[in-house]
Backbone as a chain_set.jsonl record, in Angstrom:
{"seq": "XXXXXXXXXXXXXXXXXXXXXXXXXXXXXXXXXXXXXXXXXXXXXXXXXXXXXXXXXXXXXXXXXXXXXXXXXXXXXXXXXXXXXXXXXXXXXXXXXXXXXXXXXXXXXX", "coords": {"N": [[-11.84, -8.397, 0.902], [-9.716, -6.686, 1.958], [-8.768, -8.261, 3.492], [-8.063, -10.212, 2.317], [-5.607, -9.172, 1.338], [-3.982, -8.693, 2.982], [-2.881, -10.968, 3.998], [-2.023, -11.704, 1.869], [0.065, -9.714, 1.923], [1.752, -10.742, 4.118], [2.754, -13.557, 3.288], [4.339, -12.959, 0.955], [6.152, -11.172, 2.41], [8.851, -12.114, 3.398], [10.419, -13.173, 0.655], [9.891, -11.225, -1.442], [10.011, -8.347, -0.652], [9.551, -5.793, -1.887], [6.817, -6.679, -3.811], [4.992, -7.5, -1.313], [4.729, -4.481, -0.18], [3.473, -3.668, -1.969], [0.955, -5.171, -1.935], [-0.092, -4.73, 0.982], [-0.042, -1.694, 0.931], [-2.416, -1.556, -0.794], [-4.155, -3.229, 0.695], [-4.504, -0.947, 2.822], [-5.611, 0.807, 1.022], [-7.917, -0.502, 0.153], [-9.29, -0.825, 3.17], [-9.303, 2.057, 3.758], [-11.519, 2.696, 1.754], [-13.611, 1.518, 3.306], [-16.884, 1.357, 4.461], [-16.669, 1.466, 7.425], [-15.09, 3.591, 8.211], [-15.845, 6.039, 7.164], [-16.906, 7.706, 8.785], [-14.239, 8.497, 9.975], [-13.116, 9.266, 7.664], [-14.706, 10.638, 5.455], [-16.11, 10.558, 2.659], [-15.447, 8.853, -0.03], [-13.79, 10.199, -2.722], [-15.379, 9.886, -6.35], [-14.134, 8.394, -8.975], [-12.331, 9.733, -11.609], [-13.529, 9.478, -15.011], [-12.775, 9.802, -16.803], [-10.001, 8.448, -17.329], [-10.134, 6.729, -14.757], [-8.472, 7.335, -12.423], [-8.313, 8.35, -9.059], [-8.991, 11.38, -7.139], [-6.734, 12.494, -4.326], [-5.879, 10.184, -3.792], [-3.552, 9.588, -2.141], [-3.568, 11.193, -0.319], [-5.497, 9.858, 1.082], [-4.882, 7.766, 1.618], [-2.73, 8.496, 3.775], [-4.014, 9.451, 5.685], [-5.798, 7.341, 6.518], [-3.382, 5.466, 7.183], [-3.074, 7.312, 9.236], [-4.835, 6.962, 11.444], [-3.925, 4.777, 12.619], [-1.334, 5.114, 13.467], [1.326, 6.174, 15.37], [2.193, 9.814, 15.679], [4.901, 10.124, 15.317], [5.543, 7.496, 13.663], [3.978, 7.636, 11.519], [5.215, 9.87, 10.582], [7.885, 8.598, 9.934], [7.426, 6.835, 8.564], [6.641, 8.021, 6.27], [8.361, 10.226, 5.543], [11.379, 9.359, 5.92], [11.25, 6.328, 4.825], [9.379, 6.713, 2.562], [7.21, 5.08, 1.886], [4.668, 5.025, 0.522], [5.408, 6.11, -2.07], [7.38, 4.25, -2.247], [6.04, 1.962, -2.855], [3.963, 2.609, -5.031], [6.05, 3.051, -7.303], [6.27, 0.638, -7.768], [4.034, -0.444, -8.05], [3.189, 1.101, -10.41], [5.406, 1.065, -12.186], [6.789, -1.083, -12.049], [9.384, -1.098, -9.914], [11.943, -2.373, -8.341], [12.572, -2.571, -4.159], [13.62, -3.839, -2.332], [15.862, -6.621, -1.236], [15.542, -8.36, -3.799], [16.437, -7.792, -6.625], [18.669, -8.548, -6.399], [19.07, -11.134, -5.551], [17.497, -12.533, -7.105], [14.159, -13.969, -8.337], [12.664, -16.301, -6.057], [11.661, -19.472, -7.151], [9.126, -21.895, -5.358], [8.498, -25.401, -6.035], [6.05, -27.133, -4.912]], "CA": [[-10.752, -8.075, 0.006], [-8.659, -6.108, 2.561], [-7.994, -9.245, 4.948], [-6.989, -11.228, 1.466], [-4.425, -8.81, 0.646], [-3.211, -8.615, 3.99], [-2.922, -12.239, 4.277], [-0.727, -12.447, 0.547], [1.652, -9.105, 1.848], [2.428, -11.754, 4.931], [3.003, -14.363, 2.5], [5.012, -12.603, -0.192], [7.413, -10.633, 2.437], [10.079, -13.031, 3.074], [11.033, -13.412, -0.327], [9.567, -10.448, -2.34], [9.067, -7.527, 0.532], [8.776, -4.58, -3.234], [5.577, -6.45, -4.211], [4.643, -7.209, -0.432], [4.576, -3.783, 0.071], [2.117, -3.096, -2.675], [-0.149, -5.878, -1.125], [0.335, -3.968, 2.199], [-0.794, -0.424, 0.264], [-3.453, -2.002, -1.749], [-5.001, -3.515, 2.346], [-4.868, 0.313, 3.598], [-6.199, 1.496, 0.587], [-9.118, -1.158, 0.634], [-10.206, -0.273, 4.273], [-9.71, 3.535, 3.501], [-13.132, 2.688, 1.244], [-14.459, 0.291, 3.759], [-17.776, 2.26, 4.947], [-16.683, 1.452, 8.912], [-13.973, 4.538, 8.514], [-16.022, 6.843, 6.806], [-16.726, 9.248, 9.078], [-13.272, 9.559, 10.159], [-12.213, 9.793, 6.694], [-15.087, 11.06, 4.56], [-16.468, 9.525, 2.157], [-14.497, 8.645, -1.047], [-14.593, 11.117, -4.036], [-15.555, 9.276, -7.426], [-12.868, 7.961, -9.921], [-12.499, 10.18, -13.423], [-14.683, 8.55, -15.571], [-12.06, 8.942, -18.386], [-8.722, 8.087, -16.493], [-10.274, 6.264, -13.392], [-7.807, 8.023, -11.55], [-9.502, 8.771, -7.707], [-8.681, 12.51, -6.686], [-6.423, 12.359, -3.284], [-5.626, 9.023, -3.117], [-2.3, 9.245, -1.364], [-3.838, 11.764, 0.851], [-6.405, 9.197, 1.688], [-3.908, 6.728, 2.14], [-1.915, 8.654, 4.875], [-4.974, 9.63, 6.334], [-6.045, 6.154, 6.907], [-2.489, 5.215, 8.416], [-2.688, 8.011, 10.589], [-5.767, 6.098, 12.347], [-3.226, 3.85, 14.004], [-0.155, 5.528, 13.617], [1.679, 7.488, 16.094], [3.197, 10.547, 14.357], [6.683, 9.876, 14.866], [5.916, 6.061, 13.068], [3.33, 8.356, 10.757], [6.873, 10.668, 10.028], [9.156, 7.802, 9.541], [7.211, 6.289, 7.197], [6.22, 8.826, 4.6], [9.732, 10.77, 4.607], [12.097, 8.361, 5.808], [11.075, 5.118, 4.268], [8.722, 6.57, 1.834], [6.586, 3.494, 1.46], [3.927, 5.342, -0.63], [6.297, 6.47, -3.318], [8.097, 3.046, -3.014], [4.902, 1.399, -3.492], [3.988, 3.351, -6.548], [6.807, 2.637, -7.887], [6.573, -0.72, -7.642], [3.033, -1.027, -8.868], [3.216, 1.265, -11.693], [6.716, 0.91, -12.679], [8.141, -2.519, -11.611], [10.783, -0.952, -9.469], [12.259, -3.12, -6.94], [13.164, -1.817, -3.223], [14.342, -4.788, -1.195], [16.576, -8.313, -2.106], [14.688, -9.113, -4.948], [17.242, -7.6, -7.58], [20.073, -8.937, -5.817], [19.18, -12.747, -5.524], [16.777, -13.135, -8.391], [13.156, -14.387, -7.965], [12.767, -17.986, -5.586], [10.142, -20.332, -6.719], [9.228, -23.249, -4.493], [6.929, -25.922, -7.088], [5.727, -28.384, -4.204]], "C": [[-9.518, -7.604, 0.787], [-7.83, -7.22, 3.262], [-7.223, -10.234, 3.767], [-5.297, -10.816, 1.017], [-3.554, -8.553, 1.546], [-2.292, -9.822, 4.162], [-1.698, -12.616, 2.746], [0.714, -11.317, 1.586], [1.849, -10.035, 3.038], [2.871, -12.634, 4.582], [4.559, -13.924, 1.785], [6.389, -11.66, 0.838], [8.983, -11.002, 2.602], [10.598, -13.583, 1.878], [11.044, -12.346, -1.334], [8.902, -8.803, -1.614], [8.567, -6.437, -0.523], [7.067, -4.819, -3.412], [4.776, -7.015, -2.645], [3.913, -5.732, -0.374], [3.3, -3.035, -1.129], [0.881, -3.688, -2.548], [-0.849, -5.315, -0.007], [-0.756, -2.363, 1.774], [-2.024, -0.662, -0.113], [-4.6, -2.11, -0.527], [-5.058, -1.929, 2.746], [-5.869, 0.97, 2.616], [-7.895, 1.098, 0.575], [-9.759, -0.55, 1.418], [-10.319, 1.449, 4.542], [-11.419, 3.851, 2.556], [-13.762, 2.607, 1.468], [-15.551, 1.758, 4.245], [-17.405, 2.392, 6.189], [-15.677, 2.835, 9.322], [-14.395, 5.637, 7.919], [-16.193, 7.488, 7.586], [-15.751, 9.84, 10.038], [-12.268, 10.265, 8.463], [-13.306, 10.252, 5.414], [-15.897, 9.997, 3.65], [-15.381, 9.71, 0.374], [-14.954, 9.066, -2.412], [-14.395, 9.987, -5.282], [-14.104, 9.495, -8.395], [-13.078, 8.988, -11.22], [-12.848, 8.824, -13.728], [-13.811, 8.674, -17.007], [-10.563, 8.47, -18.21], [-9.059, 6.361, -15.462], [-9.329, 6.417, -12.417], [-8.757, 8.593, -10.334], [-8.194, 10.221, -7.33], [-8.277, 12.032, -5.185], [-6.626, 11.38, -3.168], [-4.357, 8.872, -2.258], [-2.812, 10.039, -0.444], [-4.68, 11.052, 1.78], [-5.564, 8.079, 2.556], [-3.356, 6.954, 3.773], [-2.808, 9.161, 5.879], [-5.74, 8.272, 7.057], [-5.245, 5.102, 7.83], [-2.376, 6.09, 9.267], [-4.358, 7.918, 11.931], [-5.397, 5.371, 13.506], [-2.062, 3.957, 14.276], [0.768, 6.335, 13.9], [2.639, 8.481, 15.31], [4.416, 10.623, 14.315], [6.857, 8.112, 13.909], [5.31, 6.823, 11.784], [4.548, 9.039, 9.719], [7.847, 9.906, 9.541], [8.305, 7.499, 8.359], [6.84, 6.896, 5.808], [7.835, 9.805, 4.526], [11.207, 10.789, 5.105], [12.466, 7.072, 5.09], [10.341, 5.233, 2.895], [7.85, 5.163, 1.176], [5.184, 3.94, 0.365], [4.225, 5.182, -1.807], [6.924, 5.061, -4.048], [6.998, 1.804, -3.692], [4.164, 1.746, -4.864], [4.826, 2.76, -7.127], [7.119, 1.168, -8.477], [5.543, -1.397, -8.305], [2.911, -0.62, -9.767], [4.435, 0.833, -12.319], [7.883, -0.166, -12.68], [9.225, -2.086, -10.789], [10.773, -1.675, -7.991], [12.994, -2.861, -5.582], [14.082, -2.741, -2.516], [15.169, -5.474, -2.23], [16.395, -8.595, -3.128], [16.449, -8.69, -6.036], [18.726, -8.684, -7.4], [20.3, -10.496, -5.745], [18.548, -13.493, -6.655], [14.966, -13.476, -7.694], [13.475, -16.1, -7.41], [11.341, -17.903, -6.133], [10.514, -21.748, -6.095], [7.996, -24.437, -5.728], [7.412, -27.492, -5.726], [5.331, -29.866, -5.026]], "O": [[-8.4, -7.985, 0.441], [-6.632, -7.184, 3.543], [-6.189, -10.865, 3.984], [-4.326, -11.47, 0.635], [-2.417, -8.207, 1.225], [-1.099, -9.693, 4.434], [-0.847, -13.502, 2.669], [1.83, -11.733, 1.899], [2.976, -10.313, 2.629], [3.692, -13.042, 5.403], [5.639, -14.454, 2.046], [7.461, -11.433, 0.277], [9.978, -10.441, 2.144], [11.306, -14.576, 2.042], [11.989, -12.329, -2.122], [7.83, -8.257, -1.874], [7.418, -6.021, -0.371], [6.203, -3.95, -3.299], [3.567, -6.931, -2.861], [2.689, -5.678, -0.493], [2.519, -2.099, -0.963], [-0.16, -3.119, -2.877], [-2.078, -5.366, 0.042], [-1.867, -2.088, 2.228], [-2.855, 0.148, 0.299], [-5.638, -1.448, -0.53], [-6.217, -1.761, 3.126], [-6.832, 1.597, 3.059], [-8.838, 1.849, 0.824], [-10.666, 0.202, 1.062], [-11.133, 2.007, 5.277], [-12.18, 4.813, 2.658], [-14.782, 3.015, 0.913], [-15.126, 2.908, 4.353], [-17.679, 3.534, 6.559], [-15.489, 3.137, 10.5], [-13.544, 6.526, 7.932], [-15.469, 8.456, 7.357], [-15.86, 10.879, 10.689], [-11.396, 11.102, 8.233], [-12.779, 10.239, 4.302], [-16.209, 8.849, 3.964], [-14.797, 10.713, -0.036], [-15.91, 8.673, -3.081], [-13.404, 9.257, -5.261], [-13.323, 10.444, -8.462], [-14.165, 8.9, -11.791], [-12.689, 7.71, -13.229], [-13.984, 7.986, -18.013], [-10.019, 8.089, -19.246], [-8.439, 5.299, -15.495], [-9.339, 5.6, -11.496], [-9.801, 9.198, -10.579], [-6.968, 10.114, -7.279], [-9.088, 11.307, -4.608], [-7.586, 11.137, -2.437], [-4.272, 7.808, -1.644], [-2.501, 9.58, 0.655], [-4.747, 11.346, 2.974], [-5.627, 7.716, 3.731], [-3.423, 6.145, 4.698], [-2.331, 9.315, 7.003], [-6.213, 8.389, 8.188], [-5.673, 4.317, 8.676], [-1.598, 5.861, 10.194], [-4.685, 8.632, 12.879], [-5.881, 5.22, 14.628], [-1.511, 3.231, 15.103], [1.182, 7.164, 13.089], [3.558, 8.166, 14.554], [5.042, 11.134, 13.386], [7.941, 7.63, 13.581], [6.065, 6.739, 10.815], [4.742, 8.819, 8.524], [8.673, 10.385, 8.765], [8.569, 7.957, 7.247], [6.776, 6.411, 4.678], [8.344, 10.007, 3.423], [12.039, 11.678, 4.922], [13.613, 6.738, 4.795], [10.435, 4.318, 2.077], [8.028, 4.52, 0.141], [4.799, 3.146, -0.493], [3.668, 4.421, -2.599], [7.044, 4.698, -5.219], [7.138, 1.051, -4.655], [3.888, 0.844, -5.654], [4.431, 1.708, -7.628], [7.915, 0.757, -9.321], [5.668, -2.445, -8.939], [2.495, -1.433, -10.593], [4.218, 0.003, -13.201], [9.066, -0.227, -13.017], [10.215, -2.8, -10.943], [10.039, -1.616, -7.005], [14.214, -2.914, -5.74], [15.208, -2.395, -2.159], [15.287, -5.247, -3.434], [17.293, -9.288, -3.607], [17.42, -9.444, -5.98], [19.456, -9.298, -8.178], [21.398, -11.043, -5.847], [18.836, -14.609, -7.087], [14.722, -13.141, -6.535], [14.185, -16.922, -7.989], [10.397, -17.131, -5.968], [11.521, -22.452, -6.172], [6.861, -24.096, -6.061], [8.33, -28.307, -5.62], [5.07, -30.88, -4.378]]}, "num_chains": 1, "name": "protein.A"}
């Protein structure tokens, strides 16, 4: 699942980098589950069972990029670039960060 969604945000960023980037989130959050990272990151607390909301998921998140990410790229990206927040945003709320607004959606029909 993680390598498919890796494989669309490479796809989708040259034209659409907003929902890229929730492809992108979606791949960290994946291998934050994967069993091979549990015991640097725990193991993953259960979803509410009347929400399905997972307790500390953004903490898991930045915990999972800070596996491979030196803390000045770690620092840029959560409160410089905010890519969490913009990702949120993007998957709950439709909001668009990059080009997209500005040129419209491209489709290509081969």
């Amino acid at each position: 699942m993680g390598l498919t969604m890796w494989h669309e945000c490479l796809l989708l960023t040259a034209e659409f980098p907003s929902y890229a980037l929730v492809a992108l989130g979606g791949c960290i959050e994946e291998l934050s589950r994967s069993v091979a990272f549990q015991d640097q990151l725990g193991e993953m607390p259960p979803a509410c069972s009347q929400c399905g909301n997972v307790p500390g998921a953004a903490s898991r998140f930045w915990e999972m990029v800070a596996l491979v990410a030196s803390i000045d790229e770690l620092s840029q990206l959560r409160a410089q670039w905010h890519v969490y927040r913009k990702r949120s945003k993007t998957a709950h709320g439709s909001a668009l960060h990059g080009f997209e607004p500005y040129f419209g959606a491209l489709f290509y029909f081969d």
